[in-house]
Residue, then its C-alpha position, 0 to 999 in steps of 0.5 A: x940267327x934266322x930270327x935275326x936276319x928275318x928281322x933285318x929284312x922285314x925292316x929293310x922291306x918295312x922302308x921301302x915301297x910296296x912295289x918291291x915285295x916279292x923279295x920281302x920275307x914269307x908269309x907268317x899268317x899260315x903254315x901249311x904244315x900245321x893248316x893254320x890259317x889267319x885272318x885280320x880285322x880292324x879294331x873289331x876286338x871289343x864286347x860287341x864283336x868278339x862274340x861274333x868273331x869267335x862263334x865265326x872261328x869255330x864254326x869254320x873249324x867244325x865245317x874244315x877239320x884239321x883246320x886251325x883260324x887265328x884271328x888278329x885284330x889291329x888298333x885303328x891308330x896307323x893301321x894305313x902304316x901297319x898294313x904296308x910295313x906287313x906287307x913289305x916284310x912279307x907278313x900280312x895275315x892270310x885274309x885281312x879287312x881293308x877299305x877301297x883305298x887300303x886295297x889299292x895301295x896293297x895291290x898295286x904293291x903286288x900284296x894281294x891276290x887277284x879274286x878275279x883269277x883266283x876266285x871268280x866263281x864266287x862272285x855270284x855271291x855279291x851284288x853285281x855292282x859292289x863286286x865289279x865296281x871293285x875292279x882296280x886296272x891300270x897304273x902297273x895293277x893287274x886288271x881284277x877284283x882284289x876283295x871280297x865285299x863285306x859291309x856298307x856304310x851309306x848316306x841317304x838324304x834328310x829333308x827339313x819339310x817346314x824349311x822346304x814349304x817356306x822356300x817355295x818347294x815341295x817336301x814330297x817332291x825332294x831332288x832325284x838328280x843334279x839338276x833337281x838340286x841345283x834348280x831347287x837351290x835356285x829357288x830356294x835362295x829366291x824366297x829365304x837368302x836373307x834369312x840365315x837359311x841355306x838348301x845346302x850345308x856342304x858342296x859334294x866335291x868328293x870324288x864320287x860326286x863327280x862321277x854320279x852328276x857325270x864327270x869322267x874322273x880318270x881316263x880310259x886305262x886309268x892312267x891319268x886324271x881328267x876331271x878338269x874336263x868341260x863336265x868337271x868345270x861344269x860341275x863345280x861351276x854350279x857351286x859358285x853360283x849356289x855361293x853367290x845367291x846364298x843357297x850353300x852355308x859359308x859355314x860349309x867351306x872351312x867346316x866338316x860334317x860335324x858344322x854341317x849337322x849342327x846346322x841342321x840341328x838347328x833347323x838352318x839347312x834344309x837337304x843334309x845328305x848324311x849316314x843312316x845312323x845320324x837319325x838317331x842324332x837328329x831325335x836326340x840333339x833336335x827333336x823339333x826337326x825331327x819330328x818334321x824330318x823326311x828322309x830321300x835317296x841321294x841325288x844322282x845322274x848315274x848310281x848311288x857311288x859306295x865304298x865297302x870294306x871288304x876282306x883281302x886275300x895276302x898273295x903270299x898265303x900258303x894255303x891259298x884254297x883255305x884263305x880263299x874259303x874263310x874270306x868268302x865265309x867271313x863274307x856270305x849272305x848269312x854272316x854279313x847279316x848278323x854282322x848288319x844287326x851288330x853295327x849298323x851297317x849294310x851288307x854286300x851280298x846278293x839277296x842279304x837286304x831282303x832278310x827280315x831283319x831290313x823290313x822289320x822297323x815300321x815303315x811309318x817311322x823315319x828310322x824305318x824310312x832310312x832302312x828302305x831308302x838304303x836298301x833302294x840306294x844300294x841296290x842302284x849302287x857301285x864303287x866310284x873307280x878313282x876314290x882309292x886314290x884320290x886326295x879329298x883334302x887337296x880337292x875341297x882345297x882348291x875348289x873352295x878357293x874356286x868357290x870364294x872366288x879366288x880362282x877359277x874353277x879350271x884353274x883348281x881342277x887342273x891344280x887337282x888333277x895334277x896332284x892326283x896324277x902325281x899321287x897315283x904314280x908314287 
């Protein structure tokens, strides 16, 4: 009969929104009376890293005595939904690995414990902006950091110097800024428009565009969103006009990343912001760009916006200390390092870019280029404060209509804002 009614719950809560979970069953990641203790990562159970994970789980247990570490991992396919029927029933492991975005959505529901009252003093074990650019506020949350940072996925920009030369610019001199780039664009539309050739593949409309070029994307408390300012319109008013000199791929509009690389393959795009990891891409399916290939910091008029994944602490824990300890544990300086050298990402605690590992490819070579441009650019880094609610699809929607002309620009971005002040008060 418990069993049963424990079932009915979880799929009562499991229907409703996350901002009723108080009354939504017990934690079933820990036990107190047994010292269990779960964690949860996200379709990370494989031959790479269960290795790790399980070397991770009994060095824990050795350090911890008494103490047992289960470790649960979930497939990627509707882990969004996995998440919030586990947390409306009240089951959510003790630890568990989110993004920014799966953060919010949790906090805001009251599933997550608030590291900021909790766990303040581990914050000294993160870089600055990682950690504090990670503080959510407003609409109904408690102000407060709700993850400890773990790894980084990054962008660096890649520069086609043949294409830059026979543009009019300088390949030793790429873009620092915004106005750097629309400038450059200018340029280069006036020496290569008829040529199939374009300084930029795809607009940067994601929100953390916004803010690095100096668009305020929320307001104060965070209750509402003003990208349709002035700046916004500003902003975006400089990729209509990128359009109609042709200096920004029509193809770039209705396609994705994946357009905008096979352009670039094909040596047509000459600044393609893209992941540290796609060198590997450019040596394999265009060897002839490679070998001309150049590698640059993101342009920005703020700081490099980053969006780590980071480990939670359910606020319903029955072992609160313990879930606190593995969640800083699975994350300290030491164990983000070797998860780095495993997949090719970036790690979020202080002083672990300064690790060997980081200055040991050659620096002569693009691949050791694109490792110190990350370093630089994570260092200069913090989360942008609106992207975990925000709606990428609706915003390339609209501005691309802005952008053919369609609409104008104030019209998609109060369409934008809108929609997003809707999204964030569901």
């Amino acid at each position: 009969m418990e069993k049963l009614l424990k079932k009915g719950m979880g799929a009562l809560c499991a229907a409703a929104t996350l901002v009723s979970l108080g009354a939504c069953g017990t934690n079933s990641g820990s036990d107190a009376s047994s010292n269990e203790i779960s964690f949860q990562t996200w379709n990370l159970k494989n031959d790479t890293y269960t290795p790790y994970f399980t070397k991770l789980v009994e060095e824990f247990e050795k350090e911890n005595p008494g103490v047992k570490v289960k470790w649960v991992d979930q497939p990627a396919e509707n882990y969004d939904q996995k998440l919030s029927i586990d947390a409306s029933a009240g089951q959510l492991p003790d630890v568990v690995n989110v993004s920014e975005t799966q953060a919010y959505s949790l906090a805001k529901g009251g599933a997550l414990m608030n590291l900021s009252k909790e766990a303040s003093e581990y914050e000294k074990d993160y870089l600055p902006g990682i950690w504090e650019g990670g503080r959510f506020k407003g609409n109904g949350i408690e102000e407060g950091v709700y993850g400890f940072p773990w790894y980084l996925n990054i962008d660096v920009a890649y520069i086609n110097k043949p294409l830059f030369e026979q543009c009019g610019l300088d390949a030793a001199n790429p873009p620092k800024n915004y106005d750097d780039l629309f400038s450059q664009a200018s340029t280069f539309a006036k020496n290569c428009a008829e040529k199939s050739q374009y300084y930029l593949a795809i607009p940067r409309i994601l929100t953390e565009n916004f803010e690095e070029y100096g668009v305020h994307m929320l307001n104060d408390d965070h209750s509402k969103f003003v990208l349709n300012s002035e700046k916004g319109v500003e902003y975006v008013q400089h990729y209509v006009d990128m359009f109609k000199e042709k200096s920004l791929s029509p193809d770039g509009l209705v396609g994705n990343i994946t357009t905008a690389e096979k352009q670039f393959f094909q040596g047509n795009i000459a600044y393609m912001p893209d992941s540290t990891s796609s060198v590997m891409a450019f040596k394999t399916n265009a060897p002839d760009v490679y070998k001309n290939l150049d590698v640059a910091p993101l342009i920005t008029n703020t700081k490099n916006s980053i969006n780590p994944f980071t480990f939670a602490v359910s606020k319903q824990t029955k072992n609160k200390k313990m879930a606190i300890k593995l969640a800083n544990f699975l994350t300290n300086k030491k164990n983000q390092v070797e998860f780095s050298k495993l997949s090719n990402t970036y790690p979020s605690a202080a002083g672990a870019m300064d690790d060997p590992f980081f200055s040991s490819i050659d620096a002569n070579t693009i691949e050791g280029k694109v490792m110190k441009v990350a370093k630089q650019e994570i260092e200069n880094s913090t989360i942008n404060s609106a992207q975990e609610v925000s709606d990428t699809n609706n915003i390339g929607a609209e501005i691309t209509q802005a952008i053919l002309g369609e609409k104008s620009v104030k019209d998609a971005l109060d369409t934008v804002a809108k929609s997003l002040d809707e999204k964030m008060a569901n």
